[in-house]
C-alpha positions, 0 to 999 in steps of 0.5 A, a space after each residue: 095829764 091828770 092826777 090819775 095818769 101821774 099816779 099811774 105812770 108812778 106805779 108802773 114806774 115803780 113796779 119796774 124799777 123794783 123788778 130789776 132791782 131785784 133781778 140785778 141783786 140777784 144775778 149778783 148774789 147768785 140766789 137760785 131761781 123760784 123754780 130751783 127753792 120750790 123744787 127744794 120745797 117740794 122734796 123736803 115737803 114729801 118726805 115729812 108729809 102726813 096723811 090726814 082723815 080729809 086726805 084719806 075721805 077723798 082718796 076713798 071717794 076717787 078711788 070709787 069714782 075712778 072704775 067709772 073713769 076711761 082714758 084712752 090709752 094715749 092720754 092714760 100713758 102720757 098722765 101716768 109718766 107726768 104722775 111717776 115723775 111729779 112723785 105721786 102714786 096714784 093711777 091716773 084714772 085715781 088722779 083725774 077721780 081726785 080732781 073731780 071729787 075735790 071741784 064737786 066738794 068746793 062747788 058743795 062749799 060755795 052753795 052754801 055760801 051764797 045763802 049766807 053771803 048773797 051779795 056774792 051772788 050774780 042777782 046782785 051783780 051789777 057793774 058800773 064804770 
């Protein structure tokens, strides 16, 4: 076995013995689960959240965009309960308009970036093992 098996089998044996570490300190403490503390997070953060100009600059976009998007009624019915209930109230054609406005905005963000950084770019790619 080489040093690399010995260091690998280290690690794996490490990430294991961490994880029930913690699953057993837990059950014994009685933490509540990831999903109960950011369900309290999430509460708690919507009743202090603030509107920002950037918020409100894309919220007018989608709301443009959003006369241009069709849903049938299936999916329109099934977006508009998940958004009632994720407590977000927005009609569902605004909601997919957001998702777009904010994956064109990020795509305008990385052109740029691949100027300035070009060894990000896929010309300079090349992978070897």
């Amino acid at each position: 076995m080489g040093n690399g098996m010995m260091f690998f089998i280290l690690a794996m044996f490490t990430v294991f013995f961490s994880c029930g570490a913690y699953m057993i300190a837990a059950d014994y403490l009685s933490l509540p689960t990831f999903r109960a503390s950011l369900a309290v997070l999430n509460v708690s953060k919507q009743e202090k959240r603030k509107r920002r100009n950037h918020e409100a600059m894309l919220l007018e976009l989608s709301s443009k965009l959003s006369r241009f998007i069709r849903l049938d009624e299936y999916r329109k019915r099934k977006l508009a309960a998940t958004l009632k209930s994720a407590g977000i109230r927005l009609s569902p054609e605004t909601y997919m308009a957001k998702a777009w406005v904010k994956a064109g905005l990020v795509l305008l963000c990385i052109i740029p970036a691949l100027i300035v950084f070009p060894i990000l770019s896929f010309r300079g790619c090349s992978f070897t093992l």
